[in-house]
N, C-alpha and C positions, 0 to 999 in steps of 0.2 A: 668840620673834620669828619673822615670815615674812619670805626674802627669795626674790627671782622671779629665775629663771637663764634666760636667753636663751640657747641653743646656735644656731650662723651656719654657715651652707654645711658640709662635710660631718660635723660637729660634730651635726647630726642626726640622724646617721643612726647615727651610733657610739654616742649619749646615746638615740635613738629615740626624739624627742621634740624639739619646739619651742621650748618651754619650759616649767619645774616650777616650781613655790612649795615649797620647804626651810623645816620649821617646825628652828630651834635657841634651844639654851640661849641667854641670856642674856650677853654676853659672849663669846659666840665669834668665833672669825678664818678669817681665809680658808680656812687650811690645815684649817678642822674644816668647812667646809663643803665641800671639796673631796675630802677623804676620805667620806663621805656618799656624792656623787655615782660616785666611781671604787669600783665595787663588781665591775668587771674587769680582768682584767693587761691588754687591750688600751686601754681605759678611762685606764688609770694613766699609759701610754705616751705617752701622747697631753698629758697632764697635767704630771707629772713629769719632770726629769729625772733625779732623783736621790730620796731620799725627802725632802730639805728644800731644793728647786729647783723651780722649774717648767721646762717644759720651754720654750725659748726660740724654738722655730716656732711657739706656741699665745699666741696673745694675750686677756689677759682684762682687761676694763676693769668697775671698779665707778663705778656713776652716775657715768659720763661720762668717768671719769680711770683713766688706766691704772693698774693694781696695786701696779706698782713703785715707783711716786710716794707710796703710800698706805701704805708698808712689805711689800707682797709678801705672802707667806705669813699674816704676822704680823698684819698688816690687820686691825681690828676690825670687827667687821660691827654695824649696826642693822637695827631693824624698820624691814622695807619696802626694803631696798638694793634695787637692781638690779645684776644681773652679768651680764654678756656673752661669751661662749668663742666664740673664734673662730678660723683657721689665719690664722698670719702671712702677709701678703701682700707680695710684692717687684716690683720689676721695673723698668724704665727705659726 
């Protein structure tokens, strides 16, 4: 299966790239497309916060709905998802 990863604001420049099409197996979850992409300890950081956490400043939404809602890691992926990495944004 292909799915297409948006990286957003400075999520580009760490990923060096726009965005990529991930070919995976069959049945994979979030967390095997995530390890894929983090192929650096800076990479990881940014991602993780633990090795079965994501890190909680970095917001990732699959087609449209955040992760967390969709089981996090554990998440099942299809052909053709869309995923989006992004810095969590705050303010008031």
């Amino acid at each position: 299966m292909t799915i297409k990863v948006k990286f957003l604001a400075y999520f580009r420049d760490i990923f060096g790239e726009r965005e990529r099409e991930v070919r995976l197996a069959g049945g994979s979850r979030l967390r095997d497309l995530l390890k894929v992409l983090c192929t650096t300890a800076e990479r990881e950081k940014y991602i993780f916060a633990e090795e079965e956490k994501l890190n909680p400043q970095t917001v990732i939404i699959m087609n449209g709905m955040p992760v967390e809602s969709l089981g996090g890691l554990t998440a099942p992926l299809s052909d053709g998802d869309i995923i989006a990495i992004f810095p969590y944004l705050g303010g008031g």
